[in-house]
C-alpha positions in Angstrom: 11.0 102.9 19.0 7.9 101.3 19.7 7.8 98.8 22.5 7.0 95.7 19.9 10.0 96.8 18.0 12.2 96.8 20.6 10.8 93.8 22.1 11.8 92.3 18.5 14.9 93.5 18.8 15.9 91.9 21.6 14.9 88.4 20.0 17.1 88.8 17.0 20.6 87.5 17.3 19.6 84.9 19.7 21.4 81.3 19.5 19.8 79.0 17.5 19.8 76.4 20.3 17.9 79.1 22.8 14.7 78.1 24.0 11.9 80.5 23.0 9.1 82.1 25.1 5.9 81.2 23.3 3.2 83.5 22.5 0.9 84.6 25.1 -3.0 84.7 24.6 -4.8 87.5 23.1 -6.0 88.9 26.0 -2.9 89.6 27.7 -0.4 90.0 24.6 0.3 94.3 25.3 0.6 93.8 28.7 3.9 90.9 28.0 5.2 93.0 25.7 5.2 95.6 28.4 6.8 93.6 31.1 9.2 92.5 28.0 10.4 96.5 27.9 12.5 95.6 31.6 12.3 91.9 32.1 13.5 90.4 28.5 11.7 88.9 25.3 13.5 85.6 26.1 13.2 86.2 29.6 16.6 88.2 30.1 16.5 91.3 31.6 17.3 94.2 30.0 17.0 96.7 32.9 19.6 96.8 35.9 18.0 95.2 39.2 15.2 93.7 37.1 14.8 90.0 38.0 13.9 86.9 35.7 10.3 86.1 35.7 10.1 83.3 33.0 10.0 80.4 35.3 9.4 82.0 38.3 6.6 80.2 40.4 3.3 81.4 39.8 1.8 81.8 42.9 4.7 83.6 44.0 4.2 85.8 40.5 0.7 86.3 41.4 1.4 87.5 44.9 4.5 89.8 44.2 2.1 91.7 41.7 -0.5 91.6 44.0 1.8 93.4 47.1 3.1 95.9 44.6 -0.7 96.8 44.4 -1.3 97.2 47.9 2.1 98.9 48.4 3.5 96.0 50.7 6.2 96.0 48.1 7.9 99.6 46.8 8.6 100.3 43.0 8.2 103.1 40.9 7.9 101.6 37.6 6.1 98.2 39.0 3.3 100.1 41.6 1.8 101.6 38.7 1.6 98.6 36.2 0.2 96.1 39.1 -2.5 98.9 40.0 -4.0 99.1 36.4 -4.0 95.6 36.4 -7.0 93.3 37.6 -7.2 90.0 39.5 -7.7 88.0 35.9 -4.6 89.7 34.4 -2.2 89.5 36.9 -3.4 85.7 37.6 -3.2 85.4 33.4 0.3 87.4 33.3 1.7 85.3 36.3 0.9 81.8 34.8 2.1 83.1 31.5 5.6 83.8 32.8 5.6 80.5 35.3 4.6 78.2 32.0 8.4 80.3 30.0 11.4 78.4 30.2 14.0 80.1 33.0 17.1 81.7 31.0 20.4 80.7 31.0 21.9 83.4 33.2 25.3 82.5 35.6 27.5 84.9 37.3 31.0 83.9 38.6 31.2 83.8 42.3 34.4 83.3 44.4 35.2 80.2 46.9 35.2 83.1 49.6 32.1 84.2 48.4 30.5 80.5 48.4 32.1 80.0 51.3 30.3 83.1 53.1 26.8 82.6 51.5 26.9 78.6 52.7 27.6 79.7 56.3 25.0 82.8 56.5 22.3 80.3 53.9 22.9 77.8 57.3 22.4 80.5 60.0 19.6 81.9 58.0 18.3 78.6 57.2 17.6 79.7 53.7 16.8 76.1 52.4 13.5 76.1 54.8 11.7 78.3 52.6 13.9 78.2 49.0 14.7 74.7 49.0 17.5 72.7 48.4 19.4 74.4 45.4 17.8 77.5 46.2 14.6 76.6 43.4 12.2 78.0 45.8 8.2 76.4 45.8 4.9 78.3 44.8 5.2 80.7 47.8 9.4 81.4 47.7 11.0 82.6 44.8 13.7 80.2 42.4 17.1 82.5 43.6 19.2 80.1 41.6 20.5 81.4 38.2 18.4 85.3 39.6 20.2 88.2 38.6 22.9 89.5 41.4 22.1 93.1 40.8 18.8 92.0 41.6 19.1 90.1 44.6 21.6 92.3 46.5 19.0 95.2 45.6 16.1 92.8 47.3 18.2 92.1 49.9 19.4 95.7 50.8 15.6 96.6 50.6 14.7 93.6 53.0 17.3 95.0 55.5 16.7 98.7 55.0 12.7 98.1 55.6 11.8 99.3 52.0 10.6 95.7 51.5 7.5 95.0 53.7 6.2 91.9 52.2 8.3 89.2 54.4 9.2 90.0 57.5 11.0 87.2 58.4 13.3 87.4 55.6 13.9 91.2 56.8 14.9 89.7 60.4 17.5 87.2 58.8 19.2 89.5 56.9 18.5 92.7 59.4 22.6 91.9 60.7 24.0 91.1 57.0 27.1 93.2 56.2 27.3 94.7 52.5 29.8 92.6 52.2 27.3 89.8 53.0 24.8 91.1 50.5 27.4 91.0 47.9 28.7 87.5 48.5 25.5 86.1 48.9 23.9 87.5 45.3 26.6 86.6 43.5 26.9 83.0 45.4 23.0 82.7 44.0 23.5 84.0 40.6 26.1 81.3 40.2 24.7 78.2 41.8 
């Protein structure tokens, strides 16, 4: 299956009410439907510990693709794509997907689990860099409504080392249990 008709695929069936990506220029049209293959036609992913990137920040866009470039940030599908990309795509690519409507996407998270992810979001002072309700600003990424396979994956990596591309958000999560990790992904994916 080609990736345009599985990227139509994925549109098909969606509800009426569903707000719709809109069609990217010319210029960078393949290169959406390739990042479409993992992160969604309407912005869903389709791809375990893929995260949302229709309204994402831009800058923040810009400068993830950007580290995955320079290898500040590990991935063996993404390193690729970002290095065969230039400065006016990813810029192009990165506005694209901040100007998409974010998905509806909720997971249900426990009062234990809100309860954790409050205390450790205090100790951590998450809401410095993300923001009240976690919607992040052009240099932190939106974590509310983000995929919890996703963020306990980005977390693990941030604690692990794997992630190099903010090193204090590797020394606030350096201590985190799994059981941390878990809470906290799921607390975000339900906010």
């Amino acid at each position: 299956m080609s990736v345009f008709a599985a990227v139509l695929a994925l549109s098909v069936g969606r509800p009426a009410n569903a707000q719709r990506a809109t069609p990217p220029p010319p210029e960078i049209a393949d290169k959406v439907q390739l990042c479409a293959s993992c992160h969604g036609a309407d912005g869903k992913p389709v791809v375990e510990k893929v995260p949302i990137i229709f309204g994402q920040h831009m800058y923040y866009l810009l400068t993830e693709l950007k580290d995955y470039r320079a290898g500040r940030r590990a991935n063996e599908i993404m390193a690729p794509i970002a290095a065969s990309l230039s400065d006016d795509e990813m810029k192009a690519l990165a506005t694209y997907f901040a100007a998409q409507p974010w998905p509806y996407y909720s997971e249900v998270s426990s009062p234990e689990d809100n309860a954790r992810a409050k205390s450790l979001a205090v100790e951590g002072q998450c809401t410095q860099c993300h923001l009240g309700g976690m919607v992040g600003d052009s240099r932190n990424p939106r974590l509310n409504h983000q995929k919890a396979d996703y963020l306990a994956q980005t977390i693990t990596d941030f604690r692990g080392d794997i992630r190099k591309n903010a090193p204090p958000m590797a020394a606030i999560v350096r201590d985190w249990s799994d059981a941390d990790i878990a809470a906290m992904s799921r607390y975000l994916a339900g906010l």
